[in-house]
Biopython code that builds the backbone (N, CA, C, O; Angstrom):
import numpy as np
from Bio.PDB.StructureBuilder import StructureBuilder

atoms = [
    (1, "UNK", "N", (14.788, 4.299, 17.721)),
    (1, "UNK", "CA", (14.457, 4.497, 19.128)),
    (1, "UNK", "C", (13.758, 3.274, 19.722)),
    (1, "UNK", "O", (13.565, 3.422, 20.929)),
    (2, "UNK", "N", (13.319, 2.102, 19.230)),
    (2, "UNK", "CA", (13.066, 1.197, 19.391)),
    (2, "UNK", "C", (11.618, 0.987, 19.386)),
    (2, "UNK", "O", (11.097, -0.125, 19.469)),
    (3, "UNK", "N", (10.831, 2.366, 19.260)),
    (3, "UNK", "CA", (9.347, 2.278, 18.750)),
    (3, "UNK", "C", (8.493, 2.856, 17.440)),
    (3, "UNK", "O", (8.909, 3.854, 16.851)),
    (4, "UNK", "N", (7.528, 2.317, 17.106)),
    (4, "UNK", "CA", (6.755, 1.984, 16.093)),
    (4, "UNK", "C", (6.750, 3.420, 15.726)),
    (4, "UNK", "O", (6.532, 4.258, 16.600)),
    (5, "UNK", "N", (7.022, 3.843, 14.224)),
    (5, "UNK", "CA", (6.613, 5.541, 14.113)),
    (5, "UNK", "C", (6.457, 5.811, 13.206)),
    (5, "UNK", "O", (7.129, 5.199, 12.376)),
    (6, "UNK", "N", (5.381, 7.015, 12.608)),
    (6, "UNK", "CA", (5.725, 7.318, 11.294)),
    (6, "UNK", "C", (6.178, 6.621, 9.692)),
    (6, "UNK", "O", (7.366, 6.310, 9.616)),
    (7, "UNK", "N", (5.496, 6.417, 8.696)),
    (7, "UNK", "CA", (6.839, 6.427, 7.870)),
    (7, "UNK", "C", (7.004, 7.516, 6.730)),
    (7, "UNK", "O", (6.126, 8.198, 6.200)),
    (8, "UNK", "N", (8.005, 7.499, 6.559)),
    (8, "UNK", "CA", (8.702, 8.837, 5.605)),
    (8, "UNK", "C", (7.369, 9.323, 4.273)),
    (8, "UNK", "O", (6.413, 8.557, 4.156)),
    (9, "UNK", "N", (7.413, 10.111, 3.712)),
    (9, "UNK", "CA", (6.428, 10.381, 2.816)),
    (9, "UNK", "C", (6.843, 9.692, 1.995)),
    (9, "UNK", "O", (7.986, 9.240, 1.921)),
    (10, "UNK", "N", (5.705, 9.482, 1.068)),
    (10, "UNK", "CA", (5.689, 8.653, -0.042)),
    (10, "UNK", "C", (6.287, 7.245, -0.057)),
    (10, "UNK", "O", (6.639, 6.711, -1.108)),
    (11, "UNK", "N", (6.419, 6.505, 1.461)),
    (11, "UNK", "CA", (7.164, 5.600, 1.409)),
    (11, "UNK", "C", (6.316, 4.409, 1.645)),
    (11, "UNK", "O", (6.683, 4.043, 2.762)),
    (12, "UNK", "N", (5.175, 3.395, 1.150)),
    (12, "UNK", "CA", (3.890, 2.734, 1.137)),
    (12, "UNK", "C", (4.846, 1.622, 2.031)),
    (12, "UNK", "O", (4.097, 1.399, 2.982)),
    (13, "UNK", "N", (5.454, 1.217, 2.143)),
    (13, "UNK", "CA", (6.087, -0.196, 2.205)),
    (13, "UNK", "C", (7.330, -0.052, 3.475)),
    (13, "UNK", "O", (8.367, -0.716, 3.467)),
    (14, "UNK", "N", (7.117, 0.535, 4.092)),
    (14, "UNK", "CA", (9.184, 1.004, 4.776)),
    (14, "UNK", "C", (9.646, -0.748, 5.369)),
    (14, "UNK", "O", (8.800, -1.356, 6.025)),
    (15, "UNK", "N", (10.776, -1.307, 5.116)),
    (15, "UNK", "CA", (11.159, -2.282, 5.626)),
    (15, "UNK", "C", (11.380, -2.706, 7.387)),
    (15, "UNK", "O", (11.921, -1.940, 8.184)),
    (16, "UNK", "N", (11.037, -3.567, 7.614)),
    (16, "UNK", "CA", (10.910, -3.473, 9.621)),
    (16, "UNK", "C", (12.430, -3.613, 10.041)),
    (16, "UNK", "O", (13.136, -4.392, 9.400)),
    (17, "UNK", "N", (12.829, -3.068, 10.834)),
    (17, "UNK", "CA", (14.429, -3.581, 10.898)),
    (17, "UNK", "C", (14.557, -5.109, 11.851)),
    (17, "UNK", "O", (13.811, -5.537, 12.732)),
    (18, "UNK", "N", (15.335, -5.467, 11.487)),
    (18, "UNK", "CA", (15.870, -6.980, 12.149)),
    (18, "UNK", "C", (15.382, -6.923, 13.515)),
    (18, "UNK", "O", (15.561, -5.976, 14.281)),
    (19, "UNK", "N", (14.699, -8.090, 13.796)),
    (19, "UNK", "CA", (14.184, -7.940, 15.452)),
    (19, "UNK", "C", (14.981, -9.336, 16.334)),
    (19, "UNK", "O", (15.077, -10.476, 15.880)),
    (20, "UNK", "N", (15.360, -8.983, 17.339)),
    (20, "UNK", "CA", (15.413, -9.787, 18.020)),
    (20, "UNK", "C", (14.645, -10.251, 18.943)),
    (20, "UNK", "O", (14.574, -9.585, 19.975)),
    (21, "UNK", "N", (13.709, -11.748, 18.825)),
    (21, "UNK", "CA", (13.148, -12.456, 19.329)),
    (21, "UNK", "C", (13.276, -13.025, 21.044)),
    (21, "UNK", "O", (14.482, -12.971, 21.287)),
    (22, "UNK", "N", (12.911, -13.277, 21.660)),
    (22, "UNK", "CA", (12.833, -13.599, 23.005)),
    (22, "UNK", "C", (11.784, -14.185, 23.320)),
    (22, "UNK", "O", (10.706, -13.596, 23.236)),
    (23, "UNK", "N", (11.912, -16.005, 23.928)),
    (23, "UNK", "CA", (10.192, -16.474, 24.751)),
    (23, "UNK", "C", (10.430, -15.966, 26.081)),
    (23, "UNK", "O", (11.488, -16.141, 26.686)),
    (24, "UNK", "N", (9.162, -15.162, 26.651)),
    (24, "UNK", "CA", (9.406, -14.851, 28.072)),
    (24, "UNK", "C", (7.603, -15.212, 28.116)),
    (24, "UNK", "O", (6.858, -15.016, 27.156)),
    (25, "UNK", "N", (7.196, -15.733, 29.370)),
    (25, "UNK", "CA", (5.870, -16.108, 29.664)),
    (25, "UNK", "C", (4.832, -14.760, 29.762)),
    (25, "UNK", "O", (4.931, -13.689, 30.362)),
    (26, "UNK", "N", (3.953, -15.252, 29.017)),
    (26, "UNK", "CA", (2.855, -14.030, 28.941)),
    (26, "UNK", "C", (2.942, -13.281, 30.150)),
    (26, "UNK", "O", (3.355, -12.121, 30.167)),
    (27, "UNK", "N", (2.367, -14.233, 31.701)),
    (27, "UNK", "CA", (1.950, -13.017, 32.586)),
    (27, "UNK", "C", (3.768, -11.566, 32.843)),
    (27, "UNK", "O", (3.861, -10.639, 33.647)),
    (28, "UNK", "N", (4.420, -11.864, 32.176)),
    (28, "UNK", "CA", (5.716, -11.484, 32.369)),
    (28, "UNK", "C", (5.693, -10.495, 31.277)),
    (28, "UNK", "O", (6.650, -9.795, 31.609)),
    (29, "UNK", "N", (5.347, -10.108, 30.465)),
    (29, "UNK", "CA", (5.317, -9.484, 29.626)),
    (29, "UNK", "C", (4.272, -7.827, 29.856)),
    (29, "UNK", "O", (3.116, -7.688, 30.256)),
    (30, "UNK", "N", (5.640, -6.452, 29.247)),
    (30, "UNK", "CA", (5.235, -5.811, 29.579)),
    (30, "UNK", "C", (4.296, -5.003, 28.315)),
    (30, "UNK", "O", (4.818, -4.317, 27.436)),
    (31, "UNK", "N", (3.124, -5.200, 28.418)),
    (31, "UNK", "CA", (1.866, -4.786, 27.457)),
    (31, "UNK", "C", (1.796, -3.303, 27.206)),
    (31, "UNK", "O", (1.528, -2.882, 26.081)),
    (32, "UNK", "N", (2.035, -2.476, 28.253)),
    (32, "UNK", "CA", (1.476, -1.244, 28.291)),
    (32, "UNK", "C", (2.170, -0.542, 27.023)),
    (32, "UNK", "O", (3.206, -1.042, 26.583)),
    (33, "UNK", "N", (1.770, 0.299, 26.587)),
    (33, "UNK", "CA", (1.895, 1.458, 25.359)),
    (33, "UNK", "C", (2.798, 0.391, 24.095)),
    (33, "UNK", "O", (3.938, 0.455, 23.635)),
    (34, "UNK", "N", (1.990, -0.262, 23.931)),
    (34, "UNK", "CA", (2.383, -1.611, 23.122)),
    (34, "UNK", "C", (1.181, -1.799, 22.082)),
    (34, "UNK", "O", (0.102, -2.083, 22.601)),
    (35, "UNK", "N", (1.214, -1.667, 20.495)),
    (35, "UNK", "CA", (0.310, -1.777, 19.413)),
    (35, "UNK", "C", (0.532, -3.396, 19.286)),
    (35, "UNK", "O", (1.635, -3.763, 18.881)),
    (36, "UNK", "N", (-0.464, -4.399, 19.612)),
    (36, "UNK", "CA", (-0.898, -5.606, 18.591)),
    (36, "UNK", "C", (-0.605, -5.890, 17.437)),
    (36, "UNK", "O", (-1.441, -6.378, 16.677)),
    (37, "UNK", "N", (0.529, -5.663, 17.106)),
    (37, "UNK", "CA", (0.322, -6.178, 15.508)),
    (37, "UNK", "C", (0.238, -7.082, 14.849)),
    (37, "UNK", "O", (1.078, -7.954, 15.073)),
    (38, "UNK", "N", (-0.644, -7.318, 13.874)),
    (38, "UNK", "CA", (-0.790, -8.568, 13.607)),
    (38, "UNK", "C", (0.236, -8.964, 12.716)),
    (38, "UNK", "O", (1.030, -8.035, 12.566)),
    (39, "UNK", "N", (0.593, -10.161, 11.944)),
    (39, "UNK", "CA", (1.695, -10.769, 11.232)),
    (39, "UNK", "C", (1.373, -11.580, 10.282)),
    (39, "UNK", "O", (0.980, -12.652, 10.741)),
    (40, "UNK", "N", (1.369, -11.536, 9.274)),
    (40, "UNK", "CA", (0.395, -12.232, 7.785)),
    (40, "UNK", "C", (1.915, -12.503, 7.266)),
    (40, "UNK", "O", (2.973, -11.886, 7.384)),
    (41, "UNK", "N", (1.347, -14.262, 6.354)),
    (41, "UNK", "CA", (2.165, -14.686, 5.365)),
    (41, "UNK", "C", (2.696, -14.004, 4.118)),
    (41, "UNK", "O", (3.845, -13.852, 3.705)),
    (42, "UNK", "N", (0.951, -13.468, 3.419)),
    (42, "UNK", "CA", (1.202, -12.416, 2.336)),
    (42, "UNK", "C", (0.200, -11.229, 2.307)),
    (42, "UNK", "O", (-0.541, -10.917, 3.239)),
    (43, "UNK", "N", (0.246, -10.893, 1.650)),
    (43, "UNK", "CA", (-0.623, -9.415, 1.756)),
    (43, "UNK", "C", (-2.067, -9.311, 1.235)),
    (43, "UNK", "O", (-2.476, -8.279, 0.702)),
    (44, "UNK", "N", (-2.969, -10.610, 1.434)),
    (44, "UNK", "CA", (-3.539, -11.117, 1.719)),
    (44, "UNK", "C", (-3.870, -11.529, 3.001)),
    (44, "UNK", "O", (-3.347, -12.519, 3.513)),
    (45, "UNK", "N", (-5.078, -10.533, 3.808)),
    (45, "UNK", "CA", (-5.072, -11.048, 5.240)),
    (45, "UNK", "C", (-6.497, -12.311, 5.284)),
    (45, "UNK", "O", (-7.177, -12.796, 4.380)),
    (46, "UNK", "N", (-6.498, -12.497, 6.738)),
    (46, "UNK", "CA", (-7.529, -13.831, 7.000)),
    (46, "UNK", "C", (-6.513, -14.561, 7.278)),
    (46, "UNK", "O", (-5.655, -14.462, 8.155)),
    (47, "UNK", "N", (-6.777, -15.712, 6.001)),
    (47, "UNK", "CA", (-6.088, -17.220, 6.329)),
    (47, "UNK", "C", (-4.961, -17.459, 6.678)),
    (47, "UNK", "O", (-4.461, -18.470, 7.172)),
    (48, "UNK", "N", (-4.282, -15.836, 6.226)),
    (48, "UNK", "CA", (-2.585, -15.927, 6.031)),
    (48, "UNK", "C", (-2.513, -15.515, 7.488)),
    (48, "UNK", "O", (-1.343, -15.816, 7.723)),
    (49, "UNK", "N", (-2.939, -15.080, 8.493)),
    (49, "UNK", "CA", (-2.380, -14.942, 9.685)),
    (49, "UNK", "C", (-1.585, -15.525, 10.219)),
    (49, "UNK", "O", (-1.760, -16.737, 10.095)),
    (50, "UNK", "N", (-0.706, -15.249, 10.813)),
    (50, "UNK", "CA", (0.513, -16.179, 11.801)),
    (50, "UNK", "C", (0.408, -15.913, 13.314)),
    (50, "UNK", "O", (0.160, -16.872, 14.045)),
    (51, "UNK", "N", (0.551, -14.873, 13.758)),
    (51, "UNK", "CA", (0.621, -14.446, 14.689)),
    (51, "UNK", "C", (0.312, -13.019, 15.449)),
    (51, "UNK", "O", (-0.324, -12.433, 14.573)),
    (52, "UNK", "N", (0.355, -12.530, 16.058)),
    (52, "UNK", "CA", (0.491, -11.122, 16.782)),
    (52, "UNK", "C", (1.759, -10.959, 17.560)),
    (52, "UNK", "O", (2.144, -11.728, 18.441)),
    (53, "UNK", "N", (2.694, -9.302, 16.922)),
    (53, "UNK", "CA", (3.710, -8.865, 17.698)),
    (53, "UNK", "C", (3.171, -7.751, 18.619)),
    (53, "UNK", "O", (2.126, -7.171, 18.323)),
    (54, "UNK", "N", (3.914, -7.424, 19.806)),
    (54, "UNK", "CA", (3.657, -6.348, 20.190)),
    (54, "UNK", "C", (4.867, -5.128, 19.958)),
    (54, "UNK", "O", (6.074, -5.256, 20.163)),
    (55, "UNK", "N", (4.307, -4.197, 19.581)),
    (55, "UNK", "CA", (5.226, -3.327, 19.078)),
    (55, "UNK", "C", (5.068, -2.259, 19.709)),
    (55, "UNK", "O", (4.039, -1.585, 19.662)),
    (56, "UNK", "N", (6.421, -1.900, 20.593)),
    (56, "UNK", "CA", (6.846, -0.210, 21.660)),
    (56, "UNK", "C", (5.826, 0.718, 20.638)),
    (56, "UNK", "O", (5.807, 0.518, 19.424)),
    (57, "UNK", "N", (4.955, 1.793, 21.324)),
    (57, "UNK", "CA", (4.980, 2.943, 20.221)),
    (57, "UNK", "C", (4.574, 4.085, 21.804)),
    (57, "UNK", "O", (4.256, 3.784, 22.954)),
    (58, "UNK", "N", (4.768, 5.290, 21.183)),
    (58, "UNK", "CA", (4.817, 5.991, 21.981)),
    (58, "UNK", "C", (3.653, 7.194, 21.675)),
    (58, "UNK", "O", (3.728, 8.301, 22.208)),
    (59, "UNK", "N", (2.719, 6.863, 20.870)),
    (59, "UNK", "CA", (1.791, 7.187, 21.108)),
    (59, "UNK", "C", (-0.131, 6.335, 21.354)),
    (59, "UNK", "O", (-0.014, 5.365, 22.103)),
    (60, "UNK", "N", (-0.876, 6.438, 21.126)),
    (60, "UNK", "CA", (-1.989, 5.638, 21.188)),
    (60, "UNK", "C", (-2.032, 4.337, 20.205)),
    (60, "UNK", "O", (-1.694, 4.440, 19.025)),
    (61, "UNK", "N", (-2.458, 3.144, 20.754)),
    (61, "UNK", "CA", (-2.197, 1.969, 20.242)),
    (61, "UNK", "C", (-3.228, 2.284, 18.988)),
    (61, "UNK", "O", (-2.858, 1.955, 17.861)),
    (62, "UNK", "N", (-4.301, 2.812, 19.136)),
    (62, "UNK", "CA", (-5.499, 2.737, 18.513)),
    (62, "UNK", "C", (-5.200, 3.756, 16.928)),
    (62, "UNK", "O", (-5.779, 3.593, 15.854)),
    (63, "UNK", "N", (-4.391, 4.530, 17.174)),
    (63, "UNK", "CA", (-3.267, 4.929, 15.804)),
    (63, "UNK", "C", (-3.066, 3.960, 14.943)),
    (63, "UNK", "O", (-2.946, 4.336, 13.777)),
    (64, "UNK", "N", (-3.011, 3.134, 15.089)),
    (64, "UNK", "CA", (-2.217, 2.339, 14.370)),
    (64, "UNK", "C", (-3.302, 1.168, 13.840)),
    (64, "UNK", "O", (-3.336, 0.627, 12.735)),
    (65, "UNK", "N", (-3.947, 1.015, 14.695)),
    (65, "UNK", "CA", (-5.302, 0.255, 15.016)),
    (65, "UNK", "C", (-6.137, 0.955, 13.406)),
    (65, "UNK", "O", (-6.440, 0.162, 12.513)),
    (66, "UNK", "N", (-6.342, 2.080, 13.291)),
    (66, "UNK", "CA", (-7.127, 2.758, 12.685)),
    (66, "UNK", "C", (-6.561, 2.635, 11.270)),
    (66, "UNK", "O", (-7.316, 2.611, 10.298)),
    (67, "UNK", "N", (-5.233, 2.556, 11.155)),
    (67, "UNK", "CA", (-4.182, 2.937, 10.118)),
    (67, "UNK", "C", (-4.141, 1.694, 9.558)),
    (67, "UNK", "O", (-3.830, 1.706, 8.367)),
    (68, "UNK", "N", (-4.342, 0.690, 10.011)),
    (68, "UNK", "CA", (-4.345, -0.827, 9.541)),
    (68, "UNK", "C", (-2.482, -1.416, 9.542)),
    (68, "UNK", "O", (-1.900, -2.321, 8.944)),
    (69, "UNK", "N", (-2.195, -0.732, 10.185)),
    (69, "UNK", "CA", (-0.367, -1.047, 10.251)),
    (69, "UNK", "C", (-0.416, -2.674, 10.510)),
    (69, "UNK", "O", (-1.144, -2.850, 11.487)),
    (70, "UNK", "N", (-0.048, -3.609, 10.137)),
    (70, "UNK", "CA", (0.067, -4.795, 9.846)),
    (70, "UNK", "C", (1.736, -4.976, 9.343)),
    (70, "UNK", "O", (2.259, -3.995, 8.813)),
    (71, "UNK", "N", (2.532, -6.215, 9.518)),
    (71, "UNK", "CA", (3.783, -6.621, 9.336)),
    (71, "UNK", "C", (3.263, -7.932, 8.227)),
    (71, "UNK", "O", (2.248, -8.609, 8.388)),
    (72, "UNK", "N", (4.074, -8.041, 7.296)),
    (72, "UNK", "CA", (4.306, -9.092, 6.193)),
    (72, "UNK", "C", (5.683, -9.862, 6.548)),
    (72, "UNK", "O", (6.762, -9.336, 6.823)),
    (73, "UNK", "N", (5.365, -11.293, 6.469)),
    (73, "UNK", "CA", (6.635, -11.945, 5.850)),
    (73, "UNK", "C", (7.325, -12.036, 4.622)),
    (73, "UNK", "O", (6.775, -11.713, 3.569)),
    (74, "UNK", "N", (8.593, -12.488, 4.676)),
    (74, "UNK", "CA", (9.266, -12.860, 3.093)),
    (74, "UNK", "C", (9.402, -13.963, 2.664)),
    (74, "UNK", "O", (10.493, -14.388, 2.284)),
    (75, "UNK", "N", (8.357, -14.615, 2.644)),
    (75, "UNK", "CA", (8.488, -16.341, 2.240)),
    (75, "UNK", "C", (8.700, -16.388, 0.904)),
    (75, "UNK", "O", (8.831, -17.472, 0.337)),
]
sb = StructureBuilder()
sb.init_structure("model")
sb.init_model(0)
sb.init_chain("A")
sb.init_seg("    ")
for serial, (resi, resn, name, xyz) in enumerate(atoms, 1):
    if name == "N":
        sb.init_residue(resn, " ", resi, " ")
    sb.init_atom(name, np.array(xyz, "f"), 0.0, 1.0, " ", f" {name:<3s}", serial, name[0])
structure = sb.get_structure()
């Protein structure tokens, strides 16, 4: 559905599906009901930071916030 949800029981790890990327200028960008996520090298956070995505979710950002939902790369 194109937003952040759930993952299946017992599933620690669920894979993110393929995203397609787009530069569009910050003030242009639509924020609302949108989780911060942050984006780490390895699973090891701090130094490994890269960036922040914003990710559709359709309920409270702060869900997720609480849950520590974080995205890993595959380097």
């Amino acid at each position: 559905a194109g937003v952040i949800t759930e993952a299946k029981l017992k599933d620690l790890t669920p894979p993110m599906p393929v995203m397609f990327l787009k530069a569009i200028p910050a003030d242009k960008q639509d924020c609302r009901s949108a989780y911060a996520c942050p984006v780490y090298k390895t699973c090891q956070r701090g130094p490994t930071y890269v960036w922040t995505f914003n990710l559709k979710t359709k309920e409270n950002p702060s869900k997720w916030v609480l849950a520590s939902v974080a995205l890993l790369l595959q380097i």
